[in-house]
Every structure is written in structure tokens, then in C-alpha cells.
C-alpha positions as CSV (number, residue, x, y, z in Angstrom):
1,X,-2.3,49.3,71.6
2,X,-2.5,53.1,73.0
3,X,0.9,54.0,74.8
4,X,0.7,58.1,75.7
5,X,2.9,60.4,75.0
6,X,3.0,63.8,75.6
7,X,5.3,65.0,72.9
8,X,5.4,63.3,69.1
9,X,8.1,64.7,67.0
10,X,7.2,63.2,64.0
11,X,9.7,63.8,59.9
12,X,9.9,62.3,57.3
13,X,13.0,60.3,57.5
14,X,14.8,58.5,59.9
15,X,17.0,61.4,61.7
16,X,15.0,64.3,60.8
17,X,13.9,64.6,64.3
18,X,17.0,63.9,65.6
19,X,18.7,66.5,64.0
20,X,16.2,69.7,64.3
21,X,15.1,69.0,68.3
22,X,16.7,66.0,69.3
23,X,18.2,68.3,72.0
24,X,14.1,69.4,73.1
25,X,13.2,66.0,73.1
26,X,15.8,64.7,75.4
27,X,15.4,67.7,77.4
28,X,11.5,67.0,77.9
29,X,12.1,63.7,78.7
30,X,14.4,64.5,81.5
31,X,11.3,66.8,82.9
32,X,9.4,63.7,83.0
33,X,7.8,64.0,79.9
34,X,6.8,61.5,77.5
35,X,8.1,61.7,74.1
36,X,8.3,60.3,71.0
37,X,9.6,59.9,67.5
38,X,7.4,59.2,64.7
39,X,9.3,59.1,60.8
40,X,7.1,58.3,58.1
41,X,9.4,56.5,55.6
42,X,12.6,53.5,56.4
43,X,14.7,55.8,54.6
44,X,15.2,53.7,51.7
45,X,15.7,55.8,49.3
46,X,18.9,57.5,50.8
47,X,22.3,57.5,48.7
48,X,24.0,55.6,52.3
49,X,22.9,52.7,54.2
50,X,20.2,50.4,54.0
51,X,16.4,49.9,55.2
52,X,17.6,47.6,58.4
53,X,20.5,49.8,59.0
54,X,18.8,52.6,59.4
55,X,16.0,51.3,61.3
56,X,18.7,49.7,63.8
57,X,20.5,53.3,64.0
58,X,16.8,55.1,64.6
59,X,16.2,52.2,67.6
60,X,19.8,53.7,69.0
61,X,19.2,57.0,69.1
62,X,15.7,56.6,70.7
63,X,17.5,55.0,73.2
64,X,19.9,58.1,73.1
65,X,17.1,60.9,73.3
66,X,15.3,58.8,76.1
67,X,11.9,58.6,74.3
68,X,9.2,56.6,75.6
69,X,8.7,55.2,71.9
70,X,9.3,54.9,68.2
71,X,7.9,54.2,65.3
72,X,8.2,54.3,61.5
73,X,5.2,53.9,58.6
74,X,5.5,52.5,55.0
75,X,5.4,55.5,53.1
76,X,7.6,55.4,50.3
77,X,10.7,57.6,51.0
78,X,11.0,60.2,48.1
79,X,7.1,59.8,47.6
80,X,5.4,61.6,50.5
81,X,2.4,62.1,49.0
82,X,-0.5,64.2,50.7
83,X,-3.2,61.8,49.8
84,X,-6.0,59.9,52.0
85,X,-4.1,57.2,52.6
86,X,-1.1,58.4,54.5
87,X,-3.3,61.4,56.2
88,X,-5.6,58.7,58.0
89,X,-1.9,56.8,59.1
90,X,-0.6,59.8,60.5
91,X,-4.5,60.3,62.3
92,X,-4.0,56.8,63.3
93,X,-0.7,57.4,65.3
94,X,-1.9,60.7,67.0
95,X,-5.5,58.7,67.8
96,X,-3.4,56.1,69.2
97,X,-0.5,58.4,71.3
98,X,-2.9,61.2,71.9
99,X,0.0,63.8,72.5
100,X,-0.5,67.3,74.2
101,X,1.9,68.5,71.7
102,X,3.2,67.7,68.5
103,X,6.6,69.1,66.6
104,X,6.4,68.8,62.6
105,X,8.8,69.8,59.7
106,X,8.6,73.7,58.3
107,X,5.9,74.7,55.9
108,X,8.8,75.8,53.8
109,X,11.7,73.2,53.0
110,X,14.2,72.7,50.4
111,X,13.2,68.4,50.5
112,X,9.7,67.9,49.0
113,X,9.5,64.9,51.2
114,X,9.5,67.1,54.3
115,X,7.3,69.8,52.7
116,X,4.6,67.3,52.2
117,X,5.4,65.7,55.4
118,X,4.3,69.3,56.9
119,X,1.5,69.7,55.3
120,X,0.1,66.1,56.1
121,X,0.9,66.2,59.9
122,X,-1.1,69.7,59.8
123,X,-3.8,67.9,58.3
124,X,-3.9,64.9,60.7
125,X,-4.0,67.2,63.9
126,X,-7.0,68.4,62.6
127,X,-9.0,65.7,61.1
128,X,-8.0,63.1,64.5
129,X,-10.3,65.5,66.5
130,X,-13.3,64.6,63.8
131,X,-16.0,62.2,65.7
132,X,-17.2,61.3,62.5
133,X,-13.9,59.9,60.9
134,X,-13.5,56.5,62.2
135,X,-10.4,54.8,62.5
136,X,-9.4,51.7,65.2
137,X,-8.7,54.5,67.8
138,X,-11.0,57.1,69.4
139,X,-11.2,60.6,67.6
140,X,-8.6,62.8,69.4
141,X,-7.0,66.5,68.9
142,X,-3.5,67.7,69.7
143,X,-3.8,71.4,71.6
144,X,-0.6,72.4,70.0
145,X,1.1,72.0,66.8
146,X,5.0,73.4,66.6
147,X,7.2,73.5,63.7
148,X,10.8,72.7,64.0
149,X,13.8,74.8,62.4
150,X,15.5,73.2,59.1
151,X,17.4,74.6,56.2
152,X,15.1,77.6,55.6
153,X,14.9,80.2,58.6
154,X,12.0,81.9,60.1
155,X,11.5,83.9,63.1
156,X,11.2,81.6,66.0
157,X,7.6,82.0,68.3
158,X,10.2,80.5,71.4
159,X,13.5,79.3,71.5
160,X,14.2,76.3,73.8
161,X,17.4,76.1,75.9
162,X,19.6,72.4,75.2
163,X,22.6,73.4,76.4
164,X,22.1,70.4,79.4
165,X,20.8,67.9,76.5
166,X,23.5,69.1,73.6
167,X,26.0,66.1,73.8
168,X,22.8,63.6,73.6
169,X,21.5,65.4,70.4
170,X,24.8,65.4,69.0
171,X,25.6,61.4,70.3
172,X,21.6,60.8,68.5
173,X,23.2,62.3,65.2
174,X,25.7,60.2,65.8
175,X,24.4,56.8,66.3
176,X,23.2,57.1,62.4
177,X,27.0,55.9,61.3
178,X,25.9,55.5,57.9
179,X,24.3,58.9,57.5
180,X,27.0,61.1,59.1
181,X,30.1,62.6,59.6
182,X,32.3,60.8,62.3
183,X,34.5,62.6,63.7
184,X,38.2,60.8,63.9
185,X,36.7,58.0,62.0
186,X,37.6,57.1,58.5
187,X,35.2,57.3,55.3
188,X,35.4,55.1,52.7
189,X,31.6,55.7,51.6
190,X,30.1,57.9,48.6
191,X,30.4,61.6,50.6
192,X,26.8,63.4,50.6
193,X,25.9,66.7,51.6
194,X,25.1,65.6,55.6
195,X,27.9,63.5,55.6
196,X,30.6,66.3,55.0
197,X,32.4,67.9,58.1
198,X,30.8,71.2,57.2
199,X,27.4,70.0,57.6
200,X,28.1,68.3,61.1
201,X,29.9,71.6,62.3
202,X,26.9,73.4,60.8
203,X,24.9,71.8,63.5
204,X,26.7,72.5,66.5
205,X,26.9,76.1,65.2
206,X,23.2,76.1,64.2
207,X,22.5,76.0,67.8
208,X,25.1,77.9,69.3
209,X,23.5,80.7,67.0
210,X,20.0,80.2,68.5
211,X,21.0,79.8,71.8
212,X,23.0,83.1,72.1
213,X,19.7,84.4,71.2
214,X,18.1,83.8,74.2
215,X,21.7,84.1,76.6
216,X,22.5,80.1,76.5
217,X,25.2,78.0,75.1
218,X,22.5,75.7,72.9
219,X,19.0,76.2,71.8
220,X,16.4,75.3,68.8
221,X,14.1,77.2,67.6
222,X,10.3,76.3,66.8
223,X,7.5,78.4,65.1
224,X,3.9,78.6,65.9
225,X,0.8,78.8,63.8
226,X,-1.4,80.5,66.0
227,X,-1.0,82.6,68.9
228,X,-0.4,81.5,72.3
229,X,-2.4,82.9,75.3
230,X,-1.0,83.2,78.1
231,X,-1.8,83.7,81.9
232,X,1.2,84.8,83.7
233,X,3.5,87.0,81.6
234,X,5.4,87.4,84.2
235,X,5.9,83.7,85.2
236,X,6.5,82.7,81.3
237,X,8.7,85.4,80.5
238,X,11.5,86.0,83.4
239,X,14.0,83.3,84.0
240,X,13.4,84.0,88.0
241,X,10.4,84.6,89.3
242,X,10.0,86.1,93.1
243,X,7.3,84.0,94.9
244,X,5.1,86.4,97.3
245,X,6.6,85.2,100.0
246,X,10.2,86.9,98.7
247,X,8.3,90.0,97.5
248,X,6.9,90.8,101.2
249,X,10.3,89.9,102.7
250,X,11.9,92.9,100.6
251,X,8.8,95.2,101.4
């Protein structure tokens, strides 16, 4: 069944999203947008918590972020493969959601499953517009394909602010209790690189760092493949823009 969206942020594991513009994705659904997650694995494969338990904590933070929906596929964590099969899945969810945008993992990645996961979603944008490729769903293109921010910087095409959507990316994080630090809680699990203190604080600094970029408290950076035209420099460039009106007032 087709449910629009406007936004699909789609990674490769339960919480990728979450983690690299959960704070975009709240803040666009505020704006009245709607959103959604895509991840194409259950996470299985992680060192902490299981298949339902992570599914569960993904349901939460949807909740969390406000998105209008949420989905996972069956391809096998630690086995993204960019083969036929999962490209014409991924085709399938953008034929069926028919976003104006989608937001993808980095080209570059230190995980394999999220370098493949980039490479597939690229892919998908641009075989779902072929007529001839038949699937349950009506052929259909994306206009815009963004890539979130991981380990691995790049130069960021735009920079959006979350400083009024921080606490619900951080309380998204969150919700995944098995993946995570906590603050104030105890841990009696195996520790893992994302579940250390350093790596939560990382995050909150992460966007402190790219929002003082752009003169805000929060922000997360996106990269774009190709260029962006754009009608009203004026209007997309200054944070206050003088209607006419105000001009001729000041004349």
C-alpha cells in the first residue's frame, strides 16, 4: 500500500538514521513534512541486543523523531550486498513512498555495510524512475539525493540548524538501550565502541561543531552530488529577508 512521504532517510542498520539526522528529521516533521526511516537490515548481527529488541527500540524512536513511518528489509546485517536483488527492494520502497527527497549514508565509510548501503540507495533513485523496470509500484524518481555525515568528514553542500530538535535526536539515540550509552544508568553489558561515554559525548559535540559553523547551537551536515540551482539567492541565503513592502517603507 503507497503511504507518501516527503523525506526517506534510509541506513543500514537500525539507528543509523537516528544518529547522523535524527535531529533533520524531527525538525522536518515539525514543518509539516512527511518523513521517514527506512534501515535495510534487523540489526542482527550487532555484538548487543537482539532482532525483536532492536526492532522494538527502532518503533520508539520513530515515535520519538515524529516520522510518518518505518520500515526495515531482510537484508542480512553484515552482508549488504549491491546485487539485483536488494537494489529492486530498495526501488520497491521509493516506488511505493515516492519521496521528494531522500538522505543516504556517505560514499565513503569506515562500515562496509553502510558503504554498500550508499552505493545501492544511489542506484535505486535512479533505476525507480525507469518505465521499463517493473515492479508492484509505478516507476518513480526522487528530485534529490543527500548524503548524511558519519565517521569520515567531507565538506558539507548545507548545514541544517537542530538546535529546536537536539533533545529529540539525542532522546531517539536513546530509546536504543541496548545499543548505547545511558547516561546515570548502570552497564553490565559487553562495552562496544558506540556504547562508551566518549562516543555519546562525541555526538553531542559532533553537532555543536557543525552548528557553530553556521552561528547555531546544533546542526548536521549533508553533501550533495550535483549542484543545486537556485532562484532567489537572496531568499536562500540570508536568515531575514526584507519583503518589498519593508524595502519601500525604508526608501
Amino acid at each position: 500500500m503507497e503511504q507518501r512521504l516527503d523525506v526517506l532517510a534510509i541506513g543500514a542498520h537500525p539507528d543509523d538514521v537516528e544518529l547522523m539526522c535524527g535531529g533533520t528529521l524531527a525538525r522536518l516533521s515539525a514543518q509539516g513534512y512527511r518523513t521517514g526511516i527506512l534501515s535495510l537490515t534487523q540489526g542482527e548481527m550487532g555484538s548487543r541486543g537482539s532482532r525483536e529488541q532492536r526492532k522494538f527500540e527502532a518503533q520508539q524512536a520513530a515515535r520519538i523523531l515524529d516520522v510518518a513511518w518505518h520500515g526495515m528489509l531482510d537484508i542480512p546485517d553484515s552482508n549488504v550486498a549491491v546485487n539485483e536483488e536488494n537494489k529492486l527492494k530498495v526501488i520497491a520502497e521509493i516506488r511505493r513512498h515516492r519521496p521528494d527527497l531522500v538522505f543516504a549514508p556517505p560514499q565513503r565509510s569506515r562500515h562496509p555495510d553502510h558503504v554498500n548501503c550508499s552505493q545501492l540507495v544511489r542506484e535505486a533513485v535512479f533505476f525507480a524512475g525507469l518505465r521499463r523496470l517493473e515492479t508492484d509500484a509505478p516507476h518513480f524518481r526522487p528530485q534529490r539525493l543527500a548524503y548524511y555525515m558519519e565517521m569520515v568528514d567531507f565538506v558539507p553542500n548545507f548545514i541544517v540548524d537542530i538546535s529546536s530538535t537536539f533533545e529529540k535526536k539525542m532522546a531517539s539515540i536513546q530509546a536504543y538501550t541496548s545499543q548505547f550509552y545511558q547516561p546515570g544508568k548502570e552497564d553490565r553489558e559487553e562495552p562496544t565502541f558506540i556504547s562508551s561515554p566518549e562516543f555519546y559525548q562525541s555526538i553531542i559535540s559532533k553537532a555543536e561543531y557543525w552548528g557553530q559553523k553556521v552561528g547555531v547551537r546544533y546542526g548536521e551536515p549533508f553533501e550533495v552530488a550535483e549542484p543545486i540551482g537556485v532562484d532567489d539567492p537572496v531568499n536562500l541565503l540570508c536568515h531575514k529577508r526584507q519583503t518589498k513592502e519593508e524595502r519601500q517603507a525604508l526608501d
